[in-house]
C-alpha positions as CSV (number, residue, x, y, z in Angstrom):
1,X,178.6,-69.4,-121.1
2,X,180.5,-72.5,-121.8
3,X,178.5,-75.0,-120.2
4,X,175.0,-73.5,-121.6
5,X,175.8,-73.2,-125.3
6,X,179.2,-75.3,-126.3
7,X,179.1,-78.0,-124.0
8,X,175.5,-78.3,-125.5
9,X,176.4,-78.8,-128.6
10,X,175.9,-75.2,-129.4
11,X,177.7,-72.1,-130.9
12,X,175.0,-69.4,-129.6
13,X,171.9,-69.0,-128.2
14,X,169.1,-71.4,-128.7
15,X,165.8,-72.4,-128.3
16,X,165.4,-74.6,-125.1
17,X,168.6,-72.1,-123.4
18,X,166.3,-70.6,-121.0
19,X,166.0,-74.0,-119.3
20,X,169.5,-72.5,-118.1
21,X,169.4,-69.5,-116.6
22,X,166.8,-67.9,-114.0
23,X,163.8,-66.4,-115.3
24,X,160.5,-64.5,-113.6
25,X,157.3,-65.7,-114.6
26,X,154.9,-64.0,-116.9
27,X,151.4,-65.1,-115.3
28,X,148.0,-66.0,-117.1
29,X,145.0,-65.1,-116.2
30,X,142.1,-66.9,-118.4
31,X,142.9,-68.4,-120.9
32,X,141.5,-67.5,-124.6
33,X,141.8,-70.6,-127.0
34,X,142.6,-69.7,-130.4
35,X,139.0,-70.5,-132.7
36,X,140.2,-73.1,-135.6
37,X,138.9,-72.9,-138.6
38,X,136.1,-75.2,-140.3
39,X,138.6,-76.4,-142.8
40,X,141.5,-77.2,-139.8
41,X,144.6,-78.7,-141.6
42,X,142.3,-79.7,-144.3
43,X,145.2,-78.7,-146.4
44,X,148.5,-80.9,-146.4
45,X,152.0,-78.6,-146.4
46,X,153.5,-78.4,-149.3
47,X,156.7,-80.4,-150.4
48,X,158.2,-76.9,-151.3
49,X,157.2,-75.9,-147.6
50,X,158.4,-79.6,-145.8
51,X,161.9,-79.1,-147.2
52,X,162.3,-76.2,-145.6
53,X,161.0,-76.9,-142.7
54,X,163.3,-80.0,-142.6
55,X,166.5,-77.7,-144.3
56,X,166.3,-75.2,-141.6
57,X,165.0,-77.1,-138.8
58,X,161.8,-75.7,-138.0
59,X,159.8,-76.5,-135.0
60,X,156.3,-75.3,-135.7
61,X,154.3,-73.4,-138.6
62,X,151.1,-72.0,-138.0
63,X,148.6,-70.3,-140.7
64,X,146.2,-67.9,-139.2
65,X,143.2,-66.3,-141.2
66,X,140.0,-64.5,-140.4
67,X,141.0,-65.0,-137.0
68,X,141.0,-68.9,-137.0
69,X,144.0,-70.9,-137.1
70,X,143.7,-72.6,-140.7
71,X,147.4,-75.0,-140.0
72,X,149.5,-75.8,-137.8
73,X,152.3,-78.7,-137.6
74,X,155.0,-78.9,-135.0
75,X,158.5,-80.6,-135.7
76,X,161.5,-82.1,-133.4
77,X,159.2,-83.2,-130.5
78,X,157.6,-79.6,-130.1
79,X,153.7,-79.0,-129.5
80,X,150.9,-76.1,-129.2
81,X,152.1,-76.0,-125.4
82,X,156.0,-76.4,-125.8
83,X,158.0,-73.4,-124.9
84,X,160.9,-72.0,-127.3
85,X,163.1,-68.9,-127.1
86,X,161.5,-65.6,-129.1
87,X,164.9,-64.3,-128.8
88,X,164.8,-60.5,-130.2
89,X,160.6,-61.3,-130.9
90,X,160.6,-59.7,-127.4
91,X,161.6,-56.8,-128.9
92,X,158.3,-56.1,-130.2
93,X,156.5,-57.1,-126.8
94,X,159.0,-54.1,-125.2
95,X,158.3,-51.5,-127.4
96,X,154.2,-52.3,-126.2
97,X,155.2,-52.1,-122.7
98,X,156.1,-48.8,-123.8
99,X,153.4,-47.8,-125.7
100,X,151.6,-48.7,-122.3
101,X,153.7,-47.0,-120.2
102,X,153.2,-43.9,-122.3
103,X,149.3,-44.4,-122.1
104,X,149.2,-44.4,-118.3
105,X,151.6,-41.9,-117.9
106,X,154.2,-43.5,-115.9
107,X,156.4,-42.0,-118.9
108,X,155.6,-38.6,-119.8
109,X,156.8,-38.8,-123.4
110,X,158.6,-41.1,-126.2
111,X,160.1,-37.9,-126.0
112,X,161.1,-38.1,-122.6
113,X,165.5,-38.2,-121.7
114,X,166.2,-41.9,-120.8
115,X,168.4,-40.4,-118.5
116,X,165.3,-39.5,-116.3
117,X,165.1,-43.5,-115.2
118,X,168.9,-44.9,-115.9
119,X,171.7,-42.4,-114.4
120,X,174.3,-44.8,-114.9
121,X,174.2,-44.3,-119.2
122,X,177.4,-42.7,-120.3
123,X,179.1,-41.1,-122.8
124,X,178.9,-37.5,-124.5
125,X,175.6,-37.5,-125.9
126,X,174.0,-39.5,-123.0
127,X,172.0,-36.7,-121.8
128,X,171.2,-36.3,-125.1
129,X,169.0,-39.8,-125.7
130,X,165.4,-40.1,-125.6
131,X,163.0,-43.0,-125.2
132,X,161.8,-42.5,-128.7
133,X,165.7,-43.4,-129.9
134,X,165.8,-46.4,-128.2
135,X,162.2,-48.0,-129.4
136,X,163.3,-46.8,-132.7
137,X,167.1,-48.1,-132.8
138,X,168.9,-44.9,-133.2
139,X,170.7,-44.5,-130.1
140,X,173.9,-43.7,-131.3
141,X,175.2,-46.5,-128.8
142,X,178.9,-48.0,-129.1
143,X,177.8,-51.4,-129.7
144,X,178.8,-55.1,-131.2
145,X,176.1,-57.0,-132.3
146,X,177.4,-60.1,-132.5
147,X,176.1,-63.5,-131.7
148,X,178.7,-65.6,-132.0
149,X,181.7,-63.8,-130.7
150,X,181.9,-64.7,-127.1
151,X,183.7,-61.7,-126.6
152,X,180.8,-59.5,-127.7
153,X,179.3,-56.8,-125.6
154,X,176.0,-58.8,-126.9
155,X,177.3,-62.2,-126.2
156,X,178.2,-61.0,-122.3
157,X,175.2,-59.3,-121.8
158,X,173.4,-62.8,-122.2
159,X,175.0,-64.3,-120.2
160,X,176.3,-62.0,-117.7
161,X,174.6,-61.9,-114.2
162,X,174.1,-57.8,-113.5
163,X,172.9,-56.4,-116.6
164,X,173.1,-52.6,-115.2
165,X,176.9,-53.2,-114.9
166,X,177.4,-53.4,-118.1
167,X,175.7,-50.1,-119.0
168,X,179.3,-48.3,-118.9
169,X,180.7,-50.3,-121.8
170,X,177.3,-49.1,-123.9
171,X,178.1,-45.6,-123.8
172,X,176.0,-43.4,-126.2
173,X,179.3,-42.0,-128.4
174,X,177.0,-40.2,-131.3
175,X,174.2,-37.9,-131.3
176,X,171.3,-39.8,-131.4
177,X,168.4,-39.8,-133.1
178,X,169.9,-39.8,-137.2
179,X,169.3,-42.6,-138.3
180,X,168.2,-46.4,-137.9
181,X,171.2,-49.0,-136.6
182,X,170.0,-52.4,-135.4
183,X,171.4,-52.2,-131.4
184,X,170.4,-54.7,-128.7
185,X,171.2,-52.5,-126.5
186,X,168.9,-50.2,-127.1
187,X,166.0,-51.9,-126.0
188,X,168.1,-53.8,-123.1
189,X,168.3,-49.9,-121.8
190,X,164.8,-49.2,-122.8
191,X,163.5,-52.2,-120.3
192,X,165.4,-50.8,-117.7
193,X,163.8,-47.5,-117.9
194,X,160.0,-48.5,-117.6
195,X,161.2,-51.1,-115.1
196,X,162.2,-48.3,-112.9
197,X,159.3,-46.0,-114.8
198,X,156.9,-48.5,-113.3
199,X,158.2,-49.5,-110.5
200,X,157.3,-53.1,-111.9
201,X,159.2,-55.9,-113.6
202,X,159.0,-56.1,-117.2
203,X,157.5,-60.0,-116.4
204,X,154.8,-58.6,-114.4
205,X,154.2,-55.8,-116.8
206,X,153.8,-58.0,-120.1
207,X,151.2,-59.8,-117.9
208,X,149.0,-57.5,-116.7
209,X,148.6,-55.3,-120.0
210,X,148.9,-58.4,-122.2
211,X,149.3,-61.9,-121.2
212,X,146.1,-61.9,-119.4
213,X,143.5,-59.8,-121.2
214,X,144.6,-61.6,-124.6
215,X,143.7,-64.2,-122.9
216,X,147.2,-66.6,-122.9
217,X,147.1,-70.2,-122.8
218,X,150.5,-71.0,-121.2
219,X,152.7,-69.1,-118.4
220,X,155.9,-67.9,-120.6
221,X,159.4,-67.5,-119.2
222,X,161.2,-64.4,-118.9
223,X,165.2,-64.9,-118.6
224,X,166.8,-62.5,-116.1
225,X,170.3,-61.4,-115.3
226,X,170.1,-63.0,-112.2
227,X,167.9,-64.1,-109.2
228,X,170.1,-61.3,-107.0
229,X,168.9,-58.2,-109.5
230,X,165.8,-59.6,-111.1
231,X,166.4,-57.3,-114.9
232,X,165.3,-58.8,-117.5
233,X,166.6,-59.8,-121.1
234,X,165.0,-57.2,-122.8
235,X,165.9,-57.6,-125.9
236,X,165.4,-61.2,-125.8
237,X,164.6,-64.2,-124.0
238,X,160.6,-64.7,-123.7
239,X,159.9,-68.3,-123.4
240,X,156.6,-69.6,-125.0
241,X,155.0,-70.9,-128.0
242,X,153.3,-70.0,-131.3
243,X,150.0,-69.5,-130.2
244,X,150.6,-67.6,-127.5
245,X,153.4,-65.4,-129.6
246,X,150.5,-65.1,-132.3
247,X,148.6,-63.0,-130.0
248,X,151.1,-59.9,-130.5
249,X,150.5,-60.0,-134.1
250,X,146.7,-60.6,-133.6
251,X,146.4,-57.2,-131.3
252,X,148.6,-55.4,-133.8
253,X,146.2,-56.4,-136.8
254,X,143.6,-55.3,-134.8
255,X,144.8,-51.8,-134.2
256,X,145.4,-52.5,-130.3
257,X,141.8,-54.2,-130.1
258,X,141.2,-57.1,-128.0
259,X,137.4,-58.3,-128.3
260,X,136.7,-55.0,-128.9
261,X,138.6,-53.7,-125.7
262,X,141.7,-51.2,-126.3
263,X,144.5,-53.2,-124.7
264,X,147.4,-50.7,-126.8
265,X,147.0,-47.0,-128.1
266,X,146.2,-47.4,-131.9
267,X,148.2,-44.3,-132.8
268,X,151.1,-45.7,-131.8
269,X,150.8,-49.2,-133.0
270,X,150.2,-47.4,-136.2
271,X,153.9,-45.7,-135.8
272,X,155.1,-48.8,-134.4
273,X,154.5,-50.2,-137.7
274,X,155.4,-47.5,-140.2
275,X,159.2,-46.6,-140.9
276,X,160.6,-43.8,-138.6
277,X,163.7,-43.0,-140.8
278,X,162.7,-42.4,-144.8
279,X,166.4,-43.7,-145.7
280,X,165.2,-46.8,-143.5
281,X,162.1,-48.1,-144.6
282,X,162.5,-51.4,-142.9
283,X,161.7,-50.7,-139.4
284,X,159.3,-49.0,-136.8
285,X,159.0,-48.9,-133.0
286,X,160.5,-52.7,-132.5
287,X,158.8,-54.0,-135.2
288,X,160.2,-55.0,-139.1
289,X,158.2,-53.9,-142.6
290,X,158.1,-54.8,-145.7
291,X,156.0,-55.4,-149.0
292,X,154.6,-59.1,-149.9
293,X,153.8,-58.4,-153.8
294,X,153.0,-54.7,-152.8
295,X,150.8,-56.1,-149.8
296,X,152.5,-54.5,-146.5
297,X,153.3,-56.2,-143.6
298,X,155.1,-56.3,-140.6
299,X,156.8,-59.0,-138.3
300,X,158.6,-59.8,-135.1
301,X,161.9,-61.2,-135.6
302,X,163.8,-63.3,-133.7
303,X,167.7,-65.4,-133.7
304,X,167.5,-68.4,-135.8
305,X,164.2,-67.2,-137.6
306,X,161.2,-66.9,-135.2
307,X,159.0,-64.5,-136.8
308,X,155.5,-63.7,-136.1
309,X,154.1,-62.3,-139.7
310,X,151.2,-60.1,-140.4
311,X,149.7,-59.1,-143.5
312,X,146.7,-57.2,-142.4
313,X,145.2,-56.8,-146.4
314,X,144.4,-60.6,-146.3
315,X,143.7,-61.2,-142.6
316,X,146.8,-63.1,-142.2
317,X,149.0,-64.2,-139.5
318,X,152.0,-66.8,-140.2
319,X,153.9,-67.7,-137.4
320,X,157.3,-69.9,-137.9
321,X,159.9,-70.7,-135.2
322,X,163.1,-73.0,-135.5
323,X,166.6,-73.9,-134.9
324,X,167.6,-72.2,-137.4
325,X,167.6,-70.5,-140.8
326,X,169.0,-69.1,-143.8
327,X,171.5,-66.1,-144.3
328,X,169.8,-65.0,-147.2
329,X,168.0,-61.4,-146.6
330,X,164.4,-60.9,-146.1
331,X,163.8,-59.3,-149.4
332,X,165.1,-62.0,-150.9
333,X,162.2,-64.1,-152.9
334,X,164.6,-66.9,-152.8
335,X,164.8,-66.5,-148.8
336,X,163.2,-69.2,-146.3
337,X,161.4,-65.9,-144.9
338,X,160.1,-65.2,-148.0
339,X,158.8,-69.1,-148.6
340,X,157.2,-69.4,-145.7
341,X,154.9,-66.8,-146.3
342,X,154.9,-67.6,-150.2
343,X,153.7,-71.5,-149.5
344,X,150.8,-69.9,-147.2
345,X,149.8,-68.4,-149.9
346,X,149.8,-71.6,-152.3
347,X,148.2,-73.3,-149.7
348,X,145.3,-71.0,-149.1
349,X,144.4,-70.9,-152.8
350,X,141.7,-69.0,-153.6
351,X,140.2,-68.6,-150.3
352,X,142.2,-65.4,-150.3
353,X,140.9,-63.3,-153.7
């Protein structure tokens, strides 16, 4: 741990990482280019929008509408093809494997007791959880979701070499299913059930549902525990780049749709994107929500602000990723989050009524 992040110059986790630990391949198949639009960086960034790209050290902005990337930039010596860490953006990509998974029926049910595929969960209510608690964060999981205590259960199982061995110091010590608390763990323990539901890795999953029929540009990275037990960072750790990353919020957008081929259920990307607990409206199956001047959207969201941001009323995709960001909260309209999507806007004008 020492060696990857402080010896680095680091206190946590962060983008190039992944260059340290082992990782599977997620494989392409042929690639899709993304269509640019006429008017291709036409449009200069705004100052407002440079300084905070340069305050929180971004390293690439994109602006995609009607299906055409409209702007891009990239910062620090990162390109189109230069891969970065999603960190918990792979949250989002998880919670499709499931939807998948559910759609084949190598899981019966988001109903269905996780302890069907992971024995080794503990604690009272274990035989209690469902898949449907996990995708939804309400596990009731003991859990420290910390990212810069090097002590922290989250903080170990980064870097830790056998994920499964740390399942006993997860146990699940409330009834799940109440309400909505942000865990890792839950979807570190929801990987390891459709890896063993499938009989597949997670890698070779996010490939062969996704990577290749939305047509991928660029292999990604996929950090694992280790090369001796092969389980992927779940909740984390998928190494590629905006336009590739795009693509998730592209197939959402489109209700599942891919050229006009259902790669994803459109139920449940609908429930993915809608609240599951009324007391917390700000998040679905792996994915965040909110209002954008009463326009809804929804986002992946990643460590050090990588996001992926949709706003299907205006056919809109802005995708950011960087070194780092704010603390303010999302709902702030003083946040970065907020101005990124808030110079979009000023820089689209009237092309969106």
């Amino acid at each position: 741990m020492f060696y990857v992040t402080y010896l680095h110059g680091h206190k946590t986790a962060y983008l190039d990482d992944y260059k340290h630990f082992d990782n599977h391949i997620v494989e392409i198949g042929t690639s899709q280019p993304w269509n640019k639009s006429k008017e291709y960086n036409s449009v200069k960034a705004t100052d407002s929008l440079r300084t905070i790209h340069q305050n929180t050290k971004s390293i690439a902005y994109m602006i995609i509408h009607q299906d055409s990337i409209w702007f891009e930039e990239y910062y620090d010596g990162y390109s189109d093809s230069s891969r970065s860490n999603s960190f918990s953006m792979a949250k989002s990509m998880v919670s499709a494997l499931l939807g998948k998974a559910l759609e084949t029926g190598q899981v019966k049910s988001i109903n269905q007791k996780v302890i069907d595929f992971v024995p080794e969960l503990t604690g009272p209510y274990a035989d209690s959880l469902k898949l449907v608690d996990l995708v939804s964060m309400s596990s009731g999981m003991k859990w420290d979701e910390s990212y810069y205590d090097p002590f922290s259960i989250t903080t170990r199982l980064y870097f830790d070499n056998d994920i499964v061995g740390t399942l006993e110091q997860m146990p699940i010590d409330s009834p799940p299913g109440q309400s909505f608390n942000y865990k890792s763990g839950d979807t570190q323990v929801l990987g390891i059930a459709l890896q063993r539901a499938t009989n597949k890795t997670l890698s070779e999953l996010l490939s062969e549902y996704f990577w290749k029929p939305m047509g991928a540009e660029h292999p990604a990275f996929w950090q694992v525990d280790s090369k001796k037990y092969g389980i992927e960072k779940a909740y984390c750790c998928v190494a590629s780049n905006a336009r590739d990353f795009a693509r998730f919020g592209k197939l959402y957008l489109q209700h599942g749709k891919w050229n006009g081929a259902s790669l994803l259920d459109s139920s449940y990307v609908q429930k993915s994107v809608v609240n599951t607990f009324p007391d917390s409206p700000q998040y679905g199956y792996g994915w965040w929500i909110g209002k954008y001047h009463e326009k809804d959207y929804f986002y992946m969201d990643g460590h050090l602000g990588q996001y992926v941001i949709v706003i299907p009323k205006d056919d809109l995709i802005i995708v950011r990723l960087g070194h780092g960001i704010d603390g303010k909260p999302r709902t702030d309209p003083s946040s970065a989050f907020n101005n990124f999507i808030d110079q979009a806007y000023v820089m689209l004008g009237d092309r969106i009524k």
